[in-house]
C-alpha positions, 0 to 999 in steps of 0.5 A, a space after each residue: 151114922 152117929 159121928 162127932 166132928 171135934 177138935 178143943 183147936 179153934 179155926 180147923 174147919 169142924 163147922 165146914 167139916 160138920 156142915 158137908 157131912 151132914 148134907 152129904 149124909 142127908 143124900 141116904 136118909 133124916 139128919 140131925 146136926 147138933 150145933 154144940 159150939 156155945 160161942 159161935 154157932 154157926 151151923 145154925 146160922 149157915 142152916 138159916 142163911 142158905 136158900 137151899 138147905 134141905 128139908 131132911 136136915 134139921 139143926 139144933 143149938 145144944 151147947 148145953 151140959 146134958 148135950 148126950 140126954 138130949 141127943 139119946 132122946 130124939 136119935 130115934 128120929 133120925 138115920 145120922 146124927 153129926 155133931 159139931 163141937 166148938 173149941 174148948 169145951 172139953 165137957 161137951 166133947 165128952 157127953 158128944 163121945 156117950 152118943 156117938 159112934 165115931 170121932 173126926 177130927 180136923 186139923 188146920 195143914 200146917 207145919 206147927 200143928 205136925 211137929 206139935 203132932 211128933 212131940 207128943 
């Protein structure tokens, strides 16, 4: 599975929602979790702080404009990639979307982000 967690909205649970996949993932095979949120990487830190973070799962800081080349790289290595994309950094989501093949976007539950949601 290639699957990109993003939103452009900061505060929805994309690092959370990237973290939990990718460990749930890591249950059927080698994960690679890109950590592509430049301003606040907190994959990584969350990777480098847990005392039980499995061998399988390998985190990477790519918040970097050639994030697709890199990525197309090393997939080879990996049975799932997860990438964790930070708020807005259209670019990014974008060279993420080339490498990928799906898209989860998490959203924070509340009543502005629904009727934002029927106006568009």
């Amino acid at each position: 599975m290639r699957i990109v967690v993003g939103n452009l909205k900061g505060g929805v649970a994309k690092t959370t929602t990237a973290v939990y996949l990718a460990l749930g993932l890591a249950r059927t095979g080698r994960v690679l979790l890109v950590d592509a949120d430049g301003t606040n990487a907190s994959a990584v830190d969350w990777s480098a702080n847990a005392e039980d973070w499995p061998a399988t799962v390998v985190v990477v800081p790519w918040a970097v404009p050639d994030l697709g080349r890199r990525v197309a790289a090393v997939a080879g290595d990996y049975d799932h990639i997860v990438i964790d994309t930070g708020p807005e950094r259209g670019d990014l989501l974008r060279q993420a979307l080339m490498v990928t093949d799906d898209l989860l976007v998490p959203v924070a539950p509340s009543r502005g982000a629904v009727n934002e949601r029927r106006t568009k």
